[in-house]
C-alpha positions as CSV (number, residue, x, y, z in Angstrom):
1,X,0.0,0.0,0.0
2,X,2.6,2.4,0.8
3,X,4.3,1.5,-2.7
4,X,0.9,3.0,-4.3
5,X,0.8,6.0,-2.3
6,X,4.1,6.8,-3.3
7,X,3.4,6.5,-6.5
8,X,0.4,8.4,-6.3
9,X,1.8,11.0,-4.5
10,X,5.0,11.6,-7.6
11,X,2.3,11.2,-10.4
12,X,0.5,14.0,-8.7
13,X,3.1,15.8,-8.0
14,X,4.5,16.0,-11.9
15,X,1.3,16.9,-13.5
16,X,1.4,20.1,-12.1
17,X,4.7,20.5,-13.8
18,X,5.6,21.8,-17.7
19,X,7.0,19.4,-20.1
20,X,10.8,20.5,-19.4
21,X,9.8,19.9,-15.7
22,X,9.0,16.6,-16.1
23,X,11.5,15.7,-18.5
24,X,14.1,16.5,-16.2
25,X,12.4,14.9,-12.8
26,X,11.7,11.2,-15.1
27,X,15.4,11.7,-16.7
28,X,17.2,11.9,-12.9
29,X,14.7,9.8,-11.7
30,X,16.2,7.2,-14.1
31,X,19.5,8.3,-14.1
32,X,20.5,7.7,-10.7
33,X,18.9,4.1,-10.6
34,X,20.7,3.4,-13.9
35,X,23.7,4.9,-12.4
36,X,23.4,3.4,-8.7
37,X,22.9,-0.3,-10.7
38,X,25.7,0.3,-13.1
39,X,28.2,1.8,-10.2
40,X,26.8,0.4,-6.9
41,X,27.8,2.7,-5.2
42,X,26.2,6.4,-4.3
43,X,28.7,8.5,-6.9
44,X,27.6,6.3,-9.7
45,X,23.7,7.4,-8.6
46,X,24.2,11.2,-8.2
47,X,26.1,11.4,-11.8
48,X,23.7,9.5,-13.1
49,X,20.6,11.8,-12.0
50,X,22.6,14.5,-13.2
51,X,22.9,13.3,-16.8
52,X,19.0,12.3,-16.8
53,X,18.3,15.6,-15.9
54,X,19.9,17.5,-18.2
55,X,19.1,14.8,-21.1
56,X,15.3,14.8,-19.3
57,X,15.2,18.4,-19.3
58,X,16.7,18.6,-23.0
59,X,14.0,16.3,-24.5
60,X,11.5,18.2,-22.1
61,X,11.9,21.7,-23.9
62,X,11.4,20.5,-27.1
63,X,7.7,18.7,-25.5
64,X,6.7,22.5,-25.0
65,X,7.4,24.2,-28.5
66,X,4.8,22.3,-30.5
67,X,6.1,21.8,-34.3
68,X,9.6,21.6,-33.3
69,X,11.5,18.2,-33.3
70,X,14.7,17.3,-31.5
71,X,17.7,16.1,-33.6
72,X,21.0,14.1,-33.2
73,X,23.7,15.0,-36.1
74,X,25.8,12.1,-37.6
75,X,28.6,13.6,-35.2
76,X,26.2,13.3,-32.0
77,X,25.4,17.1,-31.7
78,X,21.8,17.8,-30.8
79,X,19.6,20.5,-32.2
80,X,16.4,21.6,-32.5
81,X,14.3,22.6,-35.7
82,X,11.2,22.4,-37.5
83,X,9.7,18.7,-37.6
């Protein structure tokens, strides 16, 4: 039950939130598990949420400017433009 509520509770939370909001709460939500799994140890975690975020937060903005697209060049830069 308590597994629920918390649940609850962070679903609530976020759809109060914009799109770059959420972006960036999901991506260092699942950064620092990745990164706490990966590592094992608490380092591993923080970098990890601190990657999602900014890659959360990234994605995120482009959610909130309808007709734009995000966009990974062949040499891994990313951009946004028109979709």
């Amino acid at each position: 039950m308590k597994k629920i509520m918390f649940i609850a509770c962070v679903g609530l939370s976020l759809a109060a939130c914009t799109a770059t909001e959420r972006g960036a709460g999901v991506g260092a939500a699942t950064g620092a598990v990745v990164g706490g799994v990966a590592t094992g140890n608490v380092r591993g975690a923080a970098v990890g949420a601190a990657v999602g975020g900014l890659a959360g937060a990234l994605i995120g903005n482009v959610a909130d400017q309808p007709g734009r697209c995000y966009y990974r060049d062949q040499y891994g830069n990313r951009y946004v433009d028109r979709c």
